[in-house]
Wavefront OBJ file of the C-alpha trace (Angstrom):
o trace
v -10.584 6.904 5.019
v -6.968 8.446 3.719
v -4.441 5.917 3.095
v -0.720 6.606 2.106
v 0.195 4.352 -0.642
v 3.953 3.080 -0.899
v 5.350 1.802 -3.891
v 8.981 0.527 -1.868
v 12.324 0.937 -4.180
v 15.337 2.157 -3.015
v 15.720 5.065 -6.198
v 12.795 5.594 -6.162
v 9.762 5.164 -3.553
v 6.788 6.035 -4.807
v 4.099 7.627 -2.210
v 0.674 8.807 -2.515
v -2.443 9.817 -0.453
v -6.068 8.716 -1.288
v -9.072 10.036 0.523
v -12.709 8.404 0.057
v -14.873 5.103 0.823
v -15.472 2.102 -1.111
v -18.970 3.276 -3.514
v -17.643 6.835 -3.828
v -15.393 9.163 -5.868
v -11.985 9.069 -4.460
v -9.851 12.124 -4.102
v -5.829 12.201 -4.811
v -4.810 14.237 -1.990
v -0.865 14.135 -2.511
v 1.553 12.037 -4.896
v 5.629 11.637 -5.095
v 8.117 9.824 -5.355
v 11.043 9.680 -2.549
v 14.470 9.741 -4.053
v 17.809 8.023 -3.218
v 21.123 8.582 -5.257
v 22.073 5.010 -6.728
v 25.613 5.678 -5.308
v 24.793 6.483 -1.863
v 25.803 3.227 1.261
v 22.681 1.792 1.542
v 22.343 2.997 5.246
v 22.171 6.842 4.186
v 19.466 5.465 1.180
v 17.002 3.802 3.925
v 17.465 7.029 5.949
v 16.826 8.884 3.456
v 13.462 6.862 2.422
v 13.070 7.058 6.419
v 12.829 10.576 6.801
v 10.494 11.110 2.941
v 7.882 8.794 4.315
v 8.068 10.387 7.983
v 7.435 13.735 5.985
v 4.558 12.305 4.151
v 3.382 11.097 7.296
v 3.155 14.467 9.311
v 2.178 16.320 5.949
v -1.149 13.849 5.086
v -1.583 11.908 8.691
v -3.418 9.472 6.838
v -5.635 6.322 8.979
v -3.646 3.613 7.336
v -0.401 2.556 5.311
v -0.900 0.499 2.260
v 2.875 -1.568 0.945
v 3.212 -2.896 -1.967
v 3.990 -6.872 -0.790
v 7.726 -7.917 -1.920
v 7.198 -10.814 -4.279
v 9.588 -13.049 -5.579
v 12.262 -11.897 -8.697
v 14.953 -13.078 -10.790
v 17.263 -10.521 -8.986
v 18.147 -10.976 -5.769
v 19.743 -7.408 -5.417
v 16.456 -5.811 -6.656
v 14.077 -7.755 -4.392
v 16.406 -7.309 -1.478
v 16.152 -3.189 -1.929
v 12.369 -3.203 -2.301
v 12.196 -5.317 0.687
v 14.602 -3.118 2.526
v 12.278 0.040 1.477
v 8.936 -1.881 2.150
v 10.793 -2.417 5.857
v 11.242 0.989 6.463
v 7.774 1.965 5.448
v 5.949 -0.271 7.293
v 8.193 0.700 11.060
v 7.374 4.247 10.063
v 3.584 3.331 10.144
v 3.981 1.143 13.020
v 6.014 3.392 15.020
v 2.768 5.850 14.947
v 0.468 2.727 15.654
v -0.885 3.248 12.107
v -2.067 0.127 10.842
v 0.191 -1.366 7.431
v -1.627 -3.548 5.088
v 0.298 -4.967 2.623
v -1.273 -5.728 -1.181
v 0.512 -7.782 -3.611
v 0.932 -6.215 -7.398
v -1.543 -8.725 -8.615
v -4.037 -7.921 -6.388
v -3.271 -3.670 -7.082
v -3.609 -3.881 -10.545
v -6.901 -6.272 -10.553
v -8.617 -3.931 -7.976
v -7.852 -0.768 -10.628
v -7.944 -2.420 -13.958
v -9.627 -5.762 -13.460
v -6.948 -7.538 -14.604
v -4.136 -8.766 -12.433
v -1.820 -9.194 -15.716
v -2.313 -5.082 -16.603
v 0.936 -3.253 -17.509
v 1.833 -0.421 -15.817
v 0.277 2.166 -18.472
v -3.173 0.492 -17.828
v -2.698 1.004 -14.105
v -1.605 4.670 -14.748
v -4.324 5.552 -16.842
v -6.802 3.768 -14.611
v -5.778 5.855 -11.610
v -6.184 8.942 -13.911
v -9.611 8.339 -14.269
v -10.556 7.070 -10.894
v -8.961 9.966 -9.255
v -10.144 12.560 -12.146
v -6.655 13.914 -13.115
v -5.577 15.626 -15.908
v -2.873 13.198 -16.684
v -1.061 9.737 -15.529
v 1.403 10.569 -12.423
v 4.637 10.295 -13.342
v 6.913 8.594 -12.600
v 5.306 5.181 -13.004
v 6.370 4.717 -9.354
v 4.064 7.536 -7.852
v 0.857 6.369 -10.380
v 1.676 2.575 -8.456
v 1.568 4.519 -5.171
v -2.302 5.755 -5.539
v -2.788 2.202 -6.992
v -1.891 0.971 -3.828
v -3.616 3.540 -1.804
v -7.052 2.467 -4.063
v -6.611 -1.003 -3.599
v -6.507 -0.573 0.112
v -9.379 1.947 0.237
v -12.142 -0.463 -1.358
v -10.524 -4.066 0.016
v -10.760 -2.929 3.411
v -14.043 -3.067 4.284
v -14.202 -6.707 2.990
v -11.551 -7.892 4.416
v -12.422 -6.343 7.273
v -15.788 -8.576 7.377
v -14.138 -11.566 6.509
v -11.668 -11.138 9.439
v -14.141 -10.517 11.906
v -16.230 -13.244 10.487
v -13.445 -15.777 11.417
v -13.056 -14.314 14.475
v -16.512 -15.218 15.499
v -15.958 -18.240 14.104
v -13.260 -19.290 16.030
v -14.453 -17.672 19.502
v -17.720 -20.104 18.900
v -15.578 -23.107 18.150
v -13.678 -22.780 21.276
v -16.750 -21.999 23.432
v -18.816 -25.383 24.333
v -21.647 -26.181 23.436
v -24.377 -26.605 26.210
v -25.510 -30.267 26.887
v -22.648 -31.488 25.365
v -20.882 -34.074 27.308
v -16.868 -34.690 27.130
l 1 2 3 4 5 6 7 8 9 10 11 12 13 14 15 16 17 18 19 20 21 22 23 24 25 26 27 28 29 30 31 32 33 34 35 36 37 38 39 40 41 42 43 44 45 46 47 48 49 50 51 52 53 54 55 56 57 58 59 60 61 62 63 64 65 66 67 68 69 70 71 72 73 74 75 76 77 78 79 80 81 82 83 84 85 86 87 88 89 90 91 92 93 94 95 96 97 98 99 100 101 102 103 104 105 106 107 108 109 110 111 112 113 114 115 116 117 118 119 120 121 122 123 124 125 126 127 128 129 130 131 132 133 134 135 136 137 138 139 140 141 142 143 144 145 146 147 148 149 150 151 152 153 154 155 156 157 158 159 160 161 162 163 164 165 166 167 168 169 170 171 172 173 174 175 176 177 178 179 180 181 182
């Protein structure tokens, strides 16, 4: 499985490529970060993020796009530009049918440290040694984006299960029973 991790920002967007299965040594494939000036209209910044993951995109061609979920801050203008980049990511990946899952921080940095409270150095030195590389990615943005890209790689089959486990579910609950009378 290769999955293109995005850590959404409008500065800086974070992007990274994992390759591997859940049980095995995962391989980094590519890492960067996607850069807007802080003094560009906000238009020409979501283009620009636009046209960095679209470039990741052909580069990699990864199977599916991992987002880090928006969750809620103290600042509204923050929150609103990661949501904005997250936006952009995820019609990139849907405008090649690749399927976007998105992960919340919480759940990132429990998957990779076993702790959903880690700081960001435990998450960067974590994906050093899962991915066997000689030091942290920097910035912290592009470390988040293989975090991401991890996450995704060894939830997926599980949630996978569970999904099609309620979807049996439900297709027998709406299917009646023989001998049963109305």
């Amino acid at each position: 499985m290769r999955v293109l991790g995005v850590d959404p920002g409008l500065t800086r967007c974070g992007v990274g490529v994992v390759e591997g299965v859940a049980g095995r040594p995962l391989t980094m494939v590519g890492v960067g970060v996607v850069r807007t000036p802080a003094d560009a209209e906000l238009g020409h910044r979501l283009v620009a993020i636009e046209r960095g993951i679209e470039a990741w995109l052909d580069e990699h061609r990864p199977e599916f796009v991992a987002v880090e979920r928006v969750f809620s801050q103290h600042n509204v203008r923050t929150v609103m530009g990661t949501a904005q980049a997250s936006a952009v990511a995820m019609l990139c990946a849907a405008r090649r049918g690749i399927p976007v899952a998105l992960h919340t921080p919480s759940e990132v940095k429990a998957a990779v440290t076993g702790s959903g409270r880690a700081d960001k150095a435990q998450v960067g030195a974590m994906v050093t040694r899962l991915l066997r590389l000689a030091a942290p990615p920097k910035p912290a943005d592009a470390a988040d984006a293989l975090a991401l890209a991890i996450c995704h790689i060894w939830r997926a089959p599980a949630q996978n299960r569970l999904q099609q486990a309620v979807a049996q579910h439900t297709a027998r609950a709406r299917t009646p029973s023989k001998g049963r009378t109305a």
